[in-house]
C-alpha positions as CSV (number, residue, x, y, z in Angstrom):
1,X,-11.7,-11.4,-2.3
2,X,-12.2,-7.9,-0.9
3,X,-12.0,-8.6,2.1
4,X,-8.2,-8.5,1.5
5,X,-8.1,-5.4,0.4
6,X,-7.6,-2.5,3.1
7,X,-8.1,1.0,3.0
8,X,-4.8,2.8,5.0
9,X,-5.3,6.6,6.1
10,X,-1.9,8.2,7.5
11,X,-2.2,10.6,9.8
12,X,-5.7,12.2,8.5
13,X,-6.5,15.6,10.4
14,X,-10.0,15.6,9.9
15,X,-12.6,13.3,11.4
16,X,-15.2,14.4,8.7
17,X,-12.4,13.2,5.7
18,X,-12.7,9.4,8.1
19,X,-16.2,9.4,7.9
20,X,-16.4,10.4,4.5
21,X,-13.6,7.9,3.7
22,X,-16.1,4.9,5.3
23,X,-18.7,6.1,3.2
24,X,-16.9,5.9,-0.1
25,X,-15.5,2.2,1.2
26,X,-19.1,1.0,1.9
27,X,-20.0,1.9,-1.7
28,X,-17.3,0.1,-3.2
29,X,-17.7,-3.1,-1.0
30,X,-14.9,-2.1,1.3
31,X,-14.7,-2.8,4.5
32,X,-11.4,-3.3,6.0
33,X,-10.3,0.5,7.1
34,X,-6.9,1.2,9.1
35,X,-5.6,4.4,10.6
36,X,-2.0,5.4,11.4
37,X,-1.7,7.9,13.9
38,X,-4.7,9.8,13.1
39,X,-4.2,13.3,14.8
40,X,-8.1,13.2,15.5
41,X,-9.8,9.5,16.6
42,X,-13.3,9.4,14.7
43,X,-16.2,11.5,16.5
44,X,-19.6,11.9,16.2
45,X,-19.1,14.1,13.1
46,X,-16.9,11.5,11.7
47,X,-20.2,8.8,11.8
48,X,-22.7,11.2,10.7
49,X,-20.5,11.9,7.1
50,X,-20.0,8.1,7.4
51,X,-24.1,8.1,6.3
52,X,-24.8,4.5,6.5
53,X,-21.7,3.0,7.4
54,X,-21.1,3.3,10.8
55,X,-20.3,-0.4,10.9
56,X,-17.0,0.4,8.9
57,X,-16.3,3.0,11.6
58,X,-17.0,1.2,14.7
59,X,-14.3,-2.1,13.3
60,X,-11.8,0.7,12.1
61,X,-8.2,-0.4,12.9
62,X,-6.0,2.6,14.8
63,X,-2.5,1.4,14.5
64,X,0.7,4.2,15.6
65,X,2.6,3.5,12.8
66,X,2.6,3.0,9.2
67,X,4.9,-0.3,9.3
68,X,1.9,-2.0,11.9
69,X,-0.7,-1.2,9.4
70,X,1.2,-2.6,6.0
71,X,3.6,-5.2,7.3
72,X,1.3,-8.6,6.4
73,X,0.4,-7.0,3.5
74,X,2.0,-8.8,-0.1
75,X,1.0,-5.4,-2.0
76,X,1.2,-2.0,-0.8
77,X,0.2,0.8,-3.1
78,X,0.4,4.2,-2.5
79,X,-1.8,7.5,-3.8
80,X,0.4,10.5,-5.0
81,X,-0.2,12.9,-7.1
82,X,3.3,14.7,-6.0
83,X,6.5,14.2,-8.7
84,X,9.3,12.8,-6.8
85,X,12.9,12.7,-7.2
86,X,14.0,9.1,-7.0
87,X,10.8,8.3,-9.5
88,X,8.8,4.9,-8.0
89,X,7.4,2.1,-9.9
90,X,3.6,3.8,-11.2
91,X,0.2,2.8,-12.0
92,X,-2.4,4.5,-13.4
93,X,-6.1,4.3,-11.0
94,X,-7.4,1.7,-13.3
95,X,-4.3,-0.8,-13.3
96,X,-4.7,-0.2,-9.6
97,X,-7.9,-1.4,-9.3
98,X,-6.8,-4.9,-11.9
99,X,-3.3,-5.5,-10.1
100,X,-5.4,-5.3,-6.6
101,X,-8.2,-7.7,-7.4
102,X,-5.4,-10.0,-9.1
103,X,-3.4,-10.2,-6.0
104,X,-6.2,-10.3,-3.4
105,X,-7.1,-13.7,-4.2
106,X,-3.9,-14.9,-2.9
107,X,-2.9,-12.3,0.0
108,X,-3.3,-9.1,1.3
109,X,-3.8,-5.6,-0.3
110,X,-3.0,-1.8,0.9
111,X,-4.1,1.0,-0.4
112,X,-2.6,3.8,1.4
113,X,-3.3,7.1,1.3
114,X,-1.2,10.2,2.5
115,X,-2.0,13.6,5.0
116,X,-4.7,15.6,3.6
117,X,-1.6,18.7,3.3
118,X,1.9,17.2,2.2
119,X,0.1,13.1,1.3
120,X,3.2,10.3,1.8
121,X,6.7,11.1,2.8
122,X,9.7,9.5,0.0
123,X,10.4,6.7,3.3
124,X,6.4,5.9,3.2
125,X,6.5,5.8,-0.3
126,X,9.5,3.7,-0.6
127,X,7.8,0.9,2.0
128,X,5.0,0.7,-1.1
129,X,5.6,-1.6,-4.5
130,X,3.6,1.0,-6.8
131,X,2.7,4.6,-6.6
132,X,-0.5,5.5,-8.4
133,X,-1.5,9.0,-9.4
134,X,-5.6,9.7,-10.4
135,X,-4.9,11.6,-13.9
136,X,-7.1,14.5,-12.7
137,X,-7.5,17.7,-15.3
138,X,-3.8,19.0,-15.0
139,X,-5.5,22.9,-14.8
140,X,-7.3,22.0,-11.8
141,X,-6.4,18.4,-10.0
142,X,-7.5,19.3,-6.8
143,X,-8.9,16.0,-5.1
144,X,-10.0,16.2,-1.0
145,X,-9.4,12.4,0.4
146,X,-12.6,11.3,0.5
147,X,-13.1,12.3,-3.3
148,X,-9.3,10.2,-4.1
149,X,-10.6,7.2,-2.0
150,X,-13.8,6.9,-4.1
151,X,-12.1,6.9,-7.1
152,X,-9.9,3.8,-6.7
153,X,-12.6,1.5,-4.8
154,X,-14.3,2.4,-7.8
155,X,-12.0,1.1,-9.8
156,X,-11.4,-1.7,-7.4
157,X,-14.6,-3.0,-7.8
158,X,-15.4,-2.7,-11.3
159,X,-11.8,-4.8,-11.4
160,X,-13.7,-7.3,-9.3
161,X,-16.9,-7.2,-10.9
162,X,-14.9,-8.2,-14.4
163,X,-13.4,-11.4,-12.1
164,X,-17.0,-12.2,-11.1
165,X,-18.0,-12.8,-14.6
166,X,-15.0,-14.9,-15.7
167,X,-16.0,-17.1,-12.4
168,X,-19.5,-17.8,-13.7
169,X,-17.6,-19.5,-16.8
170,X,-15.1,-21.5,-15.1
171,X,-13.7,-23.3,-12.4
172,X,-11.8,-20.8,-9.9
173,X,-7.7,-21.8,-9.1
174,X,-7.0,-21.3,-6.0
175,X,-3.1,-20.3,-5.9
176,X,-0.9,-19.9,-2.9
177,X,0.4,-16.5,-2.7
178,X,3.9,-16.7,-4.2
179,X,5.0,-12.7,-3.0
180,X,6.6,-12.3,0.3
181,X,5.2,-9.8,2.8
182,X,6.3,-6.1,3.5
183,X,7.8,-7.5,7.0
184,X,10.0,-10.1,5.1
185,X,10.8,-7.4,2.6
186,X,12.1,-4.8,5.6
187,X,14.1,-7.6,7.4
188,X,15.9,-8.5,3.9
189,X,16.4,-4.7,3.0
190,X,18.4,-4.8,6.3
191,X,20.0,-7.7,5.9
192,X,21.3,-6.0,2.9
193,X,22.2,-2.3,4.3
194,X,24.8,-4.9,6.6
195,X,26.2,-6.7,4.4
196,X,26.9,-3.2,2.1
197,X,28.1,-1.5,5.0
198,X,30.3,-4.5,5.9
199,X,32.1,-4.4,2.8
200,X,31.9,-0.7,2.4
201,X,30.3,-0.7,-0.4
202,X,27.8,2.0,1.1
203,X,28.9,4.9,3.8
204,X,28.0,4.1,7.7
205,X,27.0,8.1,7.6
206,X,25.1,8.0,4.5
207,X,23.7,5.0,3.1
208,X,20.2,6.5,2.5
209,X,20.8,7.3,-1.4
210,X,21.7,4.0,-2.4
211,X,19.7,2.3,0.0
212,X,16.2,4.1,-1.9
213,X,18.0,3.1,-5.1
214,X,18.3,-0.4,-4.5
215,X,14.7,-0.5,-2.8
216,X,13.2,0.8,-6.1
217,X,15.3,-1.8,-7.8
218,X,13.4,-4.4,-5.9
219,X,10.1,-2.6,-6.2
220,X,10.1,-3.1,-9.6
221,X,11.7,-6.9,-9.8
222,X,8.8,-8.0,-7.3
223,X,11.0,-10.8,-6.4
224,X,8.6,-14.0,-5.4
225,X,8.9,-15.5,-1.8
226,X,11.3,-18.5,-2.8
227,X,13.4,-15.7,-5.1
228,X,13.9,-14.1,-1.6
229,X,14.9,-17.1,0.3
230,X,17.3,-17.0,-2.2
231,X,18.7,-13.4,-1.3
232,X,18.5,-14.1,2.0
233,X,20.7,-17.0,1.4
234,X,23.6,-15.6,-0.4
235,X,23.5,-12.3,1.8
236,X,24.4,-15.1,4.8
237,X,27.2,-16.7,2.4
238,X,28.7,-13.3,2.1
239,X,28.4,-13.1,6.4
240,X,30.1,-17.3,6.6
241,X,33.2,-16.0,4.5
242,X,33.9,-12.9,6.8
């Protein structure tokens, strides 16, 4: 089961915060670690903070964008801390920790985390299904990336643990993962921003607003894989009676 879950770093600027982040994965029975466009690629400093788990370092996945690393993923859930203004759909760290393990069993997991100085832009945030913020003392909620990593494997794997023990008392269903990917999402969000332009519903120049509202929409809805076939389909309809 955890070996669907991955670990997603965007853009880190410090090879000791990667090593430090393998370390904190190894703990938590992590291993499948992914890098967008990491300003520095891992160093020697990076494996000696790693302390142990050089093995997580050496498979590490460098991708160059944020879309390669998420895109065959059926959850994506991104850390902020930071109040936006088009609010996303939230969790706290521990529902994190349940919804991954839930969904892990049936496809695959991100959990992404921003630049060590500004975290996740709104368009990075609006590729995710949740947001989750670690309810840190509001006088002081300082947390370095390593220290925000720990803190949901944790979670993670005390989520996991739980499933473990409802295993050992019955017989495990195995069902087929009924959420679409975040590529099949993408292509029906543009799908969608045609059809709206089309009718004019939305501005050529200026879509965006709309565009984020109707993503959150969605976000929340989770619509299953058959429920987007069936977007998909009536999107074309609209296209047949031009």
């Amino acid at each position: 089961m955890l070996q669907n879950i991955r670990i997603v770093l965007v853009e880190t600027s410090h090879t000791g915060n990667i090593g430090a982040v393998a370390r904190a994965m190894k703990t938590m029975g992590l291993s499948k670690f992914y890098l967008v466009n990491p300003l520095v690629k891992p160093d020697s400093r990076a494996m000696s903070l790693a302390a142990g788990a050089s093995d997580i370092l050496n498979d590490v996945n460098i991708v160059q964008s944020f879309n390669d690393a998420i895109e065959d993923c059926s959850l994506v859930i991104g850390t902020s801390n930071r109040s936006r203004s088009l609010p996303w759909p939230s969790l706290d760290a521990r529902e994190c920790g349940v919804k991954s393990v839930e969904e892990c069993q049936n496809g695959r997991i991100a959990l992404v985390f921003g630049r060590e100085r500004i975290g996740l832009t709104n368009k990075e945030l609006q590729q995710c299904h949740y947001q989750v913020a670690i309810q840190a003392n509001s006088e002081y909620s300082s947390l370095n990336l390593a220290m925000a990593v720990q803190i949901i494997a944790y979670e993670v794997r005390m989520a996991w643990l739980k499933e473990q023990k409802k295993a050992q008392c019955s017989v495990p269903v195995h069902v087929k993962s009924s959420y679409p990917s975040v590529k099949d999402l993408e292509l029906f969000y543009q799908h969608l921003e045609q059809i709206l332009l089309h009718s004019g519903f939305i501005r050529k120049g200026n879509p965006g607003k709309v565009m984020s509202k109707l993503r959150r929409l969605y976000a929340r809805a989770r619509p299953e894989r058959d429920e987007l076939n069936i977007l998909r389909g009536m999107l074309a309809s609209f296209e047949d009676t031009k």
